[in-house]
LOVO-899041 format. One line per field, with one value per residue (C-alpha): residue number from 1; y, z, x; residue in three letters. Coordinates in steps of 0.1 Angstrom, whole numbers, plus 5000, padded with zeros to 4 digits. Example, Ala and Ser with C-alpha at 12.3 -4.5 7.8 and 13.67 -1.06 7.14 Angstrom:
REM LOVO-899041
num <- 1;2
Y <- 4955;4989
Z <- 5078;5071
X <- 5123;5137
residuo <- ala;ser
***
This chain:
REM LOVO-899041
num <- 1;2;3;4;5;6;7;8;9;10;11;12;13;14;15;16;17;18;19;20;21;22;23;24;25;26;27;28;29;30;31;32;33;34;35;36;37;38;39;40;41;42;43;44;45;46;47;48;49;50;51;52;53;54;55;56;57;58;59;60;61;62;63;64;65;66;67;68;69;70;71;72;73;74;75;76;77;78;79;80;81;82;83;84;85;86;87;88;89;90;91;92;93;94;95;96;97;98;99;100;101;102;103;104;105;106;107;108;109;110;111;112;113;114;115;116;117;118;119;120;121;122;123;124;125;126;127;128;129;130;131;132;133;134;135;136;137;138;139;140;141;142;143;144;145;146;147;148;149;150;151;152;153;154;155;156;157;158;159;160;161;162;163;164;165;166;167;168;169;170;171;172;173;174;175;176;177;178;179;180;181;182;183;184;185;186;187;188;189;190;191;192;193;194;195;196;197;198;199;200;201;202;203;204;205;206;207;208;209;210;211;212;213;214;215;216;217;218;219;220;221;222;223;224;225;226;227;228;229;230;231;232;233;234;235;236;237;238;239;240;241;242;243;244;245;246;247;248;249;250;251;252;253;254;255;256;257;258;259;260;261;262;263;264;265;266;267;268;269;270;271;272;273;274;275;276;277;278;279;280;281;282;283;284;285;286;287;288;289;290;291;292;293;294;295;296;297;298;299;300;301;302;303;304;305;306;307;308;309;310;311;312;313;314;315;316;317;318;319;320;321;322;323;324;325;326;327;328;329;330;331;332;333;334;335;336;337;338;339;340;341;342;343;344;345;346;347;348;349;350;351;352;353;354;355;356;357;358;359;360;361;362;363;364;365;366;367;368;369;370;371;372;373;374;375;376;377;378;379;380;381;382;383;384;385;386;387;388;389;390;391;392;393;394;395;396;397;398;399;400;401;402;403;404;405;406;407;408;409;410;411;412;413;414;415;416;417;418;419;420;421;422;423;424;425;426;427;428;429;430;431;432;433;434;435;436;437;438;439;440;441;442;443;444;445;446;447;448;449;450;451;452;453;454;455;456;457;458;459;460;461;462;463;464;465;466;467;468;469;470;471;472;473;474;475;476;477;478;479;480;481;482;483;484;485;486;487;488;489;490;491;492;493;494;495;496;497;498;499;500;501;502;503;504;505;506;507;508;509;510;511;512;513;514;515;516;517
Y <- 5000;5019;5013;5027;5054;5064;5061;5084;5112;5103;5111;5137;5170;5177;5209;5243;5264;5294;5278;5263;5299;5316;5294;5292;5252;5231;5208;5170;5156;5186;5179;5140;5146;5166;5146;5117;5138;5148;5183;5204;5201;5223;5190;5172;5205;5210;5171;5177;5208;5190;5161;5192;5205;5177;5167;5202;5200;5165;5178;5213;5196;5170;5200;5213;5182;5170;5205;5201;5166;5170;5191;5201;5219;5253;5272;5306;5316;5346;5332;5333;5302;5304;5345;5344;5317;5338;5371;5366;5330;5315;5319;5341;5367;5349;5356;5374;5343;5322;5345;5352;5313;5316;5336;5315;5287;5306;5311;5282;5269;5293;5271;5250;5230;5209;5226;5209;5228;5218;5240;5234;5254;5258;5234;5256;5280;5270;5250;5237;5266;5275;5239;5244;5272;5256;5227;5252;5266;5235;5233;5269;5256;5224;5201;5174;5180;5152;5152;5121;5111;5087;5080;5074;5097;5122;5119;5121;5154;5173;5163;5178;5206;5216;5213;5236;5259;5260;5269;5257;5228;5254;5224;5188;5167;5134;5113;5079;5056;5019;5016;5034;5009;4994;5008;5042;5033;5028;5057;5075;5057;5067;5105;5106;5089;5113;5146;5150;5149;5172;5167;5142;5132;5102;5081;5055;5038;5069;5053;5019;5007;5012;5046;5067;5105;5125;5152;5151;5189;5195;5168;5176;5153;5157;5146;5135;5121;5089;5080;5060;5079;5050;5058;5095;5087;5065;5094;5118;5088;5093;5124;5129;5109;5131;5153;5153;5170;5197;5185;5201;5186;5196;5193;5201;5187;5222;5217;5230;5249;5229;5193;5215;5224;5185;5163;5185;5204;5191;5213;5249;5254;5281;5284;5293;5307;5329;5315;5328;5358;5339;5314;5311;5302;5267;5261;5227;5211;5176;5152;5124;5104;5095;5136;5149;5127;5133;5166;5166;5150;5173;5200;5182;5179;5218;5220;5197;5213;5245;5234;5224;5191;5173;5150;5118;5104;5064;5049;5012;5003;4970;4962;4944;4919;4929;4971;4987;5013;5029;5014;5033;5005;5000;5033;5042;5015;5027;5067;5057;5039;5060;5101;5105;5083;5119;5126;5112;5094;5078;5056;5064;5042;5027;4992;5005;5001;5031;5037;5034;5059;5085;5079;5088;5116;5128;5126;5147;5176;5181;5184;5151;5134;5156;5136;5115;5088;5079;5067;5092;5090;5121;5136;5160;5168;5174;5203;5209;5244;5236;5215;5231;5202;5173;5149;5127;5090;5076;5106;5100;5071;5098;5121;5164;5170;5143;5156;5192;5181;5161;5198;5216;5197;5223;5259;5264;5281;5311;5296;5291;5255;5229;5200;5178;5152;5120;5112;5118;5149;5145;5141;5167;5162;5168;5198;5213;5212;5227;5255;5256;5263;5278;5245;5256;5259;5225;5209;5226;5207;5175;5179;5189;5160;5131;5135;5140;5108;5106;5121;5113;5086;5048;5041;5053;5035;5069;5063;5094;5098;5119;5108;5137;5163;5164;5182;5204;5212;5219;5240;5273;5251;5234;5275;5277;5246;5257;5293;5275;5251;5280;5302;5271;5260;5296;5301;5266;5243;5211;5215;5215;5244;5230;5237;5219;5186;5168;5179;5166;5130;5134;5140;5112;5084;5099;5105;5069;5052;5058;5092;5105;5119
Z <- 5000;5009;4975;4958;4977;4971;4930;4934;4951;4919;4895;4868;4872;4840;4847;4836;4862;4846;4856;4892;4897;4882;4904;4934;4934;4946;4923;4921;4942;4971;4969;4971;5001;5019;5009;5025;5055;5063;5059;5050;5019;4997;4985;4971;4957;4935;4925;4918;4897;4877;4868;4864;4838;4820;4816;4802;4775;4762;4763;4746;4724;4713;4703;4685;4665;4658;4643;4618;4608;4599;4573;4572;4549;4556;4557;4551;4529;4542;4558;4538;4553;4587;4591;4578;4600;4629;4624;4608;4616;4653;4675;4698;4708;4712;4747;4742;4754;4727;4699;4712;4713;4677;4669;4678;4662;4630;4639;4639;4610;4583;4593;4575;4605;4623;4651;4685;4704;4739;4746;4778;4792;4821;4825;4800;4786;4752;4738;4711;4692;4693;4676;4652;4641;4632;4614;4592;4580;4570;4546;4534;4519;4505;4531;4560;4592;4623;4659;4680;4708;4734;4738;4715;4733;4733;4699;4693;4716;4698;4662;4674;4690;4657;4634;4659;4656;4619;4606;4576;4576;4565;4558;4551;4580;4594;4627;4624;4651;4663;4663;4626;4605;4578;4549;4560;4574;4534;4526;4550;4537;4503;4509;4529;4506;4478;4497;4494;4530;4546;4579;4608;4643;4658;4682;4675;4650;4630;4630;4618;4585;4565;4571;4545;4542;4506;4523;4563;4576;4607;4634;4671;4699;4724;4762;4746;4780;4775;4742;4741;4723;4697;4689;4687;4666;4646;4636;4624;4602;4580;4562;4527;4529;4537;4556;4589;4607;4621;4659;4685;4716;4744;4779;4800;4831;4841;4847;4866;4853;4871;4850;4824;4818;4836;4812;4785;4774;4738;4736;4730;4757;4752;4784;4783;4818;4809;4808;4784;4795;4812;4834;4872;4899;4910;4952;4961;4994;5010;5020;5042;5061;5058;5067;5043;5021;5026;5026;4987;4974;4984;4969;4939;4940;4944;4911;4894;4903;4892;4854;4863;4853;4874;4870;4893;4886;4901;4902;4890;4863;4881;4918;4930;4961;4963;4960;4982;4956;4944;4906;4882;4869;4911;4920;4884;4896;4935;4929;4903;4928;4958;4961;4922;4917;4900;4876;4843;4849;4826;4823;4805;4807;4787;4781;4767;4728;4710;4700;4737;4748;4722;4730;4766;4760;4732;4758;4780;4761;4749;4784;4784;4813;4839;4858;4844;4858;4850;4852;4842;4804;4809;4822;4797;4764;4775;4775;4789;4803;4817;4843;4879;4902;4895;4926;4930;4947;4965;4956;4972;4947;4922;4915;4918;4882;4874;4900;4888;4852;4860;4882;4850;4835;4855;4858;4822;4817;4833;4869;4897;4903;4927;4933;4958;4966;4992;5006;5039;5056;5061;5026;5017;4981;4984;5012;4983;4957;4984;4989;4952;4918;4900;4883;4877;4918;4923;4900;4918;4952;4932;4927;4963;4974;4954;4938;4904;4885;4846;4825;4793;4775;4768;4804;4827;4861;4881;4895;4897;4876;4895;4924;4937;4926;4946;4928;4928;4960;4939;4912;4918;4910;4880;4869;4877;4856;4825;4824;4822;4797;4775;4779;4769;4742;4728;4730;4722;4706;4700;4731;4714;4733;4755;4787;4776;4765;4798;4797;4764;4770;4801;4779;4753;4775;4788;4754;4743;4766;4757;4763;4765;4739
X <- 5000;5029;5048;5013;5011;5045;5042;5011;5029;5053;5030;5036;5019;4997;4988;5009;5027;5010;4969;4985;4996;4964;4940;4962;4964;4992;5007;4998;5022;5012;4976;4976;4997;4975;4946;4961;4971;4934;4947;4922;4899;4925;4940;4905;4898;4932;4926;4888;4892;4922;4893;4865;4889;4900;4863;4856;4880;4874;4835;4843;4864;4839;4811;4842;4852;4816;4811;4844;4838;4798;4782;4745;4722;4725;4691;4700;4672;4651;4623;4591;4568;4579;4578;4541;4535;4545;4532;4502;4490;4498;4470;4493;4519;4549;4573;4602;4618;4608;4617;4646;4647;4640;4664;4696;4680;4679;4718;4724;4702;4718;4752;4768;4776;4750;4729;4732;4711;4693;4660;4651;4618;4600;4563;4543;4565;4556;4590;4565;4563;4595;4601;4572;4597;4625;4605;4590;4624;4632;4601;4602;4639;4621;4640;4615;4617;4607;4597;4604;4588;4591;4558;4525;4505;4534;4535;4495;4498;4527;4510;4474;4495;4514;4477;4465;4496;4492;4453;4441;4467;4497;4520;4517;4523;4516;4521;4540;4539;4539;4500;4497;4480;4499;4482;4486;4525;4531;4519;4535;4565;4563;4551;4585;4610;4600;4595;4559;4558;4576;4568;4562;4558;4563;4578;4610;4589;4606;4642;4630;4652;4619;4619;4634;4633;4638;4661;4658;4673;4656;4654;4634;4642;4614;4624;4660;4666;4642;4659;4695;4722;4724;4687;4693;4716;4702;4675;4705;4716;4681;4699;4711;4743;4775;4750;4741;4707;4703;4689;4668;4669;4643;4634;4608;4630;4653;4685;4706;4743;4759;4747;4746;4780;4791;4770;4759;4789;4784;4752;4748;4713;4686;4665;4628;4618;4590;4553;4529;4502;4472;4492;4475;4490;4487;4484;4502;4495;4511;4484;4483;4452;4418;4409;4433;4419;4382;4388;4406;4377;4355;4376;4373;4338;4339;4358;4337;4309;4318;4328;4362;4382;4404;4434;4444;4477;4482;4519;4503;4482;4474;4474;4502;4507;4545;4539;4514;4506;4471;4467;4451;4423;4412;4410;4391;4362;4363;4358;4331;4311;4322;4336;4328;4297;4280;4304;4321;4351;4378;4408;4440;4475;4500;4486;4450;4448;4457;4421;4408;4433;4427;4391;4394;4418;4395;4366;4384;4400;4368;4353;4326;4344;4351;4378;4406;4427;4457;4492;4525;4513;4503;4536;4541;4529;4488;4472;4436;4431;4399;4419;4418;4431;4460;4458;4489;4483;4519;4537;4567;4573;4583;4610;4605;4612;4583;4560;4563;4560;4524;4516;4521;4489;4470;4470;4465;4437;4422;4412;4438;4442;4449;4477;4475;4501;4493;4525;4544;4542;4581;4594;4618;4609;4572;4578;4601;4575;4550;4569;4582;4566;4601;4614;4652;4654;4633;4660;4688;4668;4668;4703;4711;4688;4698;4739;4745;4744;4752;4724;4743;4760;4756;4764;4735;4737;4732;4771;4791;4813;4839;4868;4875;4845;4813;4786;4764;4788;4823;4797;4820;4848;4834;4824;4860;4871;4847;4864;4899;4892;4877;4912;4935;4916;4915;4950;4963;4932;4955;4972;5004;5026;5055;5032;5002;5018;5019;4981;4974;4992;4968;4939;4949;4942;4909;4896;4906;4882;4837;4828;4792;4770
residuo <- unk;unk;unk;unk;unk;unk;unk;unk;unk;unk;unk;unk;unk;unk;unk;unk;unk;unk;unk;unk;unk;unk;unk;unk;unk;unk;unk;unk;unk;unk;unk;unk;unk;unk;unk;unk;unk;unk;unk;unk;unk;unk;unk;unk;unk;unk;unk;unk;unk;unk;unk;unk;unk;unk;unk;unk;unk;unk;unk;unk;unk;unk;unk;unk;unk;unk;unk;unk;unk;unk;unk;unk;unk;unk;unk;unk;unk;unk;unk;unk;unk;unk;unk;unk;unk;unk;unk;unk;unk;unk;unk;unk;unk;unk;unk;unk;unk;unk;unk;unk;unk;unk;unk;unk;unk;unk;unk;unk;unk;unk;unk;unk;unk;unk;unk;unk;unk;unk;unk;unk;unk;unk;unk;unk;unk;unk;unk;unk;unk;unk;unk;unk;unk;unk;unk;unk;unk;unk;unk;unk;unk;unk;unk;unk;unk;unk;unk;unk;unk;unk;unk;unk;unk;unk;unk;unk;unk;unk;unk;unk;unk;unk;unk;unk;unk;unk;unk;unk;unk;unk;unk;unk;unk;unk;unk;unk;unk;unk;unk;unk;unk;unk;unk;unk;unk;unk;unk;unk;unk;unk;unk;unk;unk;unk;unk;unk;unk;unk;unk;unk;unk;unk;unk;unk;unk;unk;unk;unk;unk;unk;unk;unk;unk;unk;unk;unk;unk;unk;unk;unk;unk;unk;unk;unk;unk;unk;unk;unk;unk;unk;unk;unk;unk;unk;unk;unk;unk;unk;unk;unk;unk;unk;unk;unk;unk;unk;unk;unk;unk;unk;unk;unk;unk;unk;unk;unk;unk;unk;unk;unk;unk;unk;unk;unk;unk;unk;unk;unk;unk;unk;unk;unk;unk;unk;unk;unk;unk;unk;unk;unk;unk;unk;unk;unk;unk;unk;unk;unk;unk;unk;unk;unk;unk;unk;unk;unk;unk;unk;unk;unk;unk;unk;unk;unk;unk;unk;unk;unk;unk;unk;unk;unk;unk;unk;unk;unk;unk;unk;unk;unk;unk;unk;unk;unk;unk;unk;unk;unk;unk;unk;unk;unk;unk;unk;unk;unk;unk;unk;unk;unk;unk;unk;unk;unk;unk;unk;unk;unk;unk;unk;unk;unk;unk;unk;unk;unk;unk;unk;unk;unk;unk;unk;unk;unk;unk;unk;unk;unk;unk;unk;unk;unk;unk;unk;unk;unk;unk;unk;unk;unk;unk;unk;unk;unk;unk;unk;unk;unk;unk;unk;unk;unk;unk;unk;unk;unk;unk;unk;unk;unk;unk;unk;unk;unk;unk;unk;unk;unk;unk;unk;unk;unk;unk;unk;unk;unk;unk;unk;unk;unk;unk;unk;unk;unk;unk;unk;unk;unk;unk;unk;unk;unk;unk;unk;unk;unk;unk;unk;unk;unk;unk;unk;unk;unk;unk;unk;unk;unk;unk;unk;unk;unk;unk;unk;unk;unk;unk;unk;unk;unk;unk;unk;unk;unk;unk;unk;unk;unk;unk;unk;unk;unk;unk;unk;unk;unk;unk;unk;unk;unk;unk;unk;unk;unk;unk;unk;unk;unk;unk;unk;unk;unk;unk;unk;unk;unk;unk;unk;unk;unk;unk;unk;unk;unk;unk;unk;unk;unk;unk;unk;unk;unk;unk;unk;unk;unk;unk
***
């Protein structure tokens, strides 16, 4: 142990005198030392920034390299389609967030380099539109453009979204998914492969082999998070060959800077924060017990009553002997026969037939049932403004991004609204989204709450991936790291000054082993 110990302290010091002396660190050999020693925390942090930087460069590096090696169409036309669209055809102002959303995606559209861009938005904040956007400049230059999503009623969602974005069916555009029947699939297939259609929405039925696009430009990856990297990938493959996509990634899930700039350093990230005029406030309360629960029902009722709609999300579809959970198929029959006997009820969850769930989401957008039950299908994507209250069974069985995206179901429209979340009175999660609607602190809470994980990647076990950093605690020093990696790869991008090379033979063997995506 000894002799191991004594080789570390050995080690070579990859980093310049010139950034030791900038940042105040000790070199290698120092801070190993005093790490050993218990002395202080001065050695973990001059070893944790080293790692913070290294992993800044290899992920700064990779957006650069990605960007040389791949060429896209550039769509540098003057907008004709998509400016009409805008001014003279959506339903509705626009934020200034979103066009100024807009206007960095056009940036980056009228490149000749691939768009990488992550737009992640606040629950309602309207990321839709700003995708609808970029799809249409992709038209207007006679390219396709695609949405994936994870999900079929996602998918369903975002398509009857976009036709209600675009009156009097502006563009061609049709939704592909694993339930679409086989005669319209091939025609699908065929309006795609020679540009007729030139645009879709689907799920990963989309990067089946059988599915081939004219000229694919514009790609939108909805909740990129739920798809694998080789399946994102596997999208951007459907371009012209030699060409490569340009892809919008988005996110209703904030996240924090300090993930941001440890696991998505690839991306360029446009933030929407501001919700569009009309948006009420939505009261959340923590409820436990028989009272509590007697006493959300009849707030319900009260809602019902008064024209309202109301949501109530299960954790099971079915009951189960090993997980004492609320199911979404027991607790549909109970409140029909007991608290909701005098109103419409229906089911919705992931193992219904596509036609029975479009049927009871049908049924309720249009306000003939007046409560739905559910399981997390209807997470994000749904959008009934008539809906006051979202009651949460077993809440503590879910994470706080999750639980503020099924909160952001209500609160739509132009009545203050209601969530309710049956869980224990002690959970920090559920006290935090009590005292929280602002979802860029509850992720920073989530964070705080439950490490950082990897978010990215082929590997996703949820292990850190760092020795020596500790986020979100070390975020100054990532901010720190992020800055230096910026300077030295400004002033030296291949690392090949007589300073840098001990960093760059550093940097060699970690980008020789998998990094994320």
């Amino acid at each position: 142990m000894r002799e191991h110990v004594d080789t570390a302290y050995d080690s070579v010091e990859p980093l310049p005198g010139r950034l030791r002396a900038a940042h105040k660190l000790p070199d290698r050999p120092g801070a190993l030392l005093a790490a050993h020693a218990g002395d202080g925390d001065e050695g973990r942090e001059r070893l944790a920034f080293e790692e913070l930087l290294l992993d800044q460069i290899v992920q700064l590096r990779l957006r650069n390299e990605t960007r040389k090696a791949l060429e896209a169409n550039p769509l540098d036309a003057l907008p004709t389609l998509s400016a009409t669209w805008l001014e003279h055809e959506l339903p509705f102002t626009p934020t200034d967030d979103q066009r100024n959303a807009m206007a960095e995606i056009d940036d980056d559209l009228a490149k000749p380099r691939p768009m990488q861009r992550l737009l992640m938005g606040e629950v309602g904040s309207g990321k839709t539109v700003v995708a609808l956007q970029a799809m249409l400049r992709a038209v207007e230059h006679g390219t396709q453009a695609a949405m994936m999503a994870p999900t079929e009623t996602l998918a369903e969602q975002h398509f009857a979204t976009l036709q209600a974005l675009m009156p009097g069916s502006l563009v061609p555009a049709a939704l592909l998914t694993g339930s679409t029947s086989a005669a319209r699939r091939r025609e699908i297939l065929g309006r795609l492969a020679t540009g007729e259609l030139p645009l879709v929405v689907g799920t990963h039925a989309l990067i089946e082999d059988t599915v081939e696009f004219h000229q694919l430009a514009v790609v939108v990856v909805d909740e990129q998070h739920r798809f694998g990297v080789d399946q994102r990938r596997a999208l951007d493959a459907k371009a012209p060959h030699g060409l490569a996509p340009h892809v919008l990634h988005m996110t209703a899930t904030p996240i924090p800077r300090t993930l941001r700039l440890a696991s998505f350093g690839a991306l360029d990230v446009t933030t929407l924060k501001q919700l569009p005029k009309g948006r009420q406030p939505i009261e959340t309360h923590v409820a436990d017990g028989e009272r509590a629960r007697s006493r959300a029902y009849e707030r319900i009722r009260e809602e019902l009553r008064a024209g309202r709609q109301a949501f109530i999300v299960c954790p099971l579809v079915e009951e189960s002997e090993l997980l004492q959970a609320r199911a979404a198929t027991a607790e549909y029959e109970r409140l029909k026969a007991t608290e909701l006997a005098d109103f419409d009820v229906v089911l919705l969850h992931g193992q219904m037939k596509s036609r029975e769930k479009a049927a009871a989401m049908e049924s309720f957008a249009a306000g003939n049932a007046d409560v739905l039950v559910a399981t997390t299908v209807i997470e994000v994507g749904i959008d009934v403004p008539n809906a006051t209250v979202m009651l949460v069974e077993d809440a503590e069985r879910y994470g706080i991004s999750q639980l503020h995206q099924l909160r952001g179901r209500v609160g739509r429209g132009e009545h203050p609204s209601l969530c309710l979340l049956f869980g224990p009175a002690d959970s920090a999660r559920l006290k935090a989204l009590a005292q929280h609607s602002d979802g860029f602190r509850l992720a920073e809470i989530d964070l705080e709450l439950r490490g950082e994980g990897e978010l990215t990647g082929t590997r996703q076990s949820g292990l850190a991936r760092f020795r020596f950093a500790r986020l979100p605690e070390d975020a100054p020093l990532l901010e720190r790291a992020h800055g230096a990696a910026l300077d030295l790869l400004a002033a030296d991008p291949d690392l090949a000054e007589p300073e840098h090379v001990l960093l760059a033979e550093r940097l060699a063997g970690i980008e020789a082993e998998p990094v994320a995506a």
